[in-house]
N, C-alpha and C positions, 0 to 999 in steps of 0.2 A: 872085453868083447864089445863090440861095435852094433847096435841093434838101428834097424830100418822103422821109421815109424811110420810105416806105410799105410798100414790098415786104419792106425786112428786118425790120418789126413782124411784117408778115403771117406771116413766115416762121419769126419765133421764136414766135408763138402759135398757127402750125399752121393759120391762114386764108388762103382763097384769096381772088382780087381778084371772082368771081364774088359769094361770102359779103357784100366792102365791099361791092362794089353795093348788094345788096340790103339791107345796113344802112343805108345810106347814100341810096338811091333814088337814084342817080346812076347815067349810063350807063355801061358799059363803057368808051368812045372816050371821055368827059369823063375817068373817070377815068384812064385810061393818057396822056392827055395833060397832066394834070397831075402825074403819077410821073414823066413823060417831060421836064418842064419845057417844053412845048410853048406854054405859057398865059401871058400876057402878068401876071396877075394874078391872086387868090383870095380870095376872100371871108374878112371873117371865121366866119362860118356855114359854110360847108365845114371850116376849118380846127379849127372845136369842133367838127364832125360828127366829122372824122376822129378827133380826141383819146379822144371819147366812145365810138367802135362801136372803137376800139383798142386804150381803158383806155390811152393814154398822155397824158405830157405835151407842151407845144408845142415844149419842150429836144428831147424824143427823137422829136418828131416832125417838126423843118426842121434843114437846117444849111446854113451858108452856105460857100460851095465859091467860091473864085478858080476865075475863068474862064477865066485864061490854067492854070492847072494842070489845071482840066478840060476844055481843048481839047486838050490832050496826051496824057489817058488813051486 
């Protein structure tokens, strides 16, 4: 599984998910469901959206998580 490390960018540059929206023009529910992994899929266009209103890169911005270790957290 592919996780968004999105909240803990947010969270070391001091932005809220409110802010990416708005950077982003993305809904709130889009985005929490793709932080959530809720999304079957993602664009490449979100994915440089997010890099771009983050100032990161795609390294610190996905990591990919075994699903049997993240059904156990």
């Amino acid at each position: 599984m592919v996780k968004l490390n999105v909240e803990k960018i947010l969270k070391e540059k001091g932005k809220s998910k409110e802010w990416l929206c708005d950077m982003m023009d993305i809904s709130h529910y889009n985005l929490n469901r793709a932080i959530m992994g809720k999304t079957q899929s993602i664009s490449f266009k979100y994915l440089q959206a997010f890099c771009k209103a983050l100032n990161c890169t795609f390294d610190e911005l996905l990591t990919i998580v075994d699903d049997e270790i993240d059904k156990q957290a």
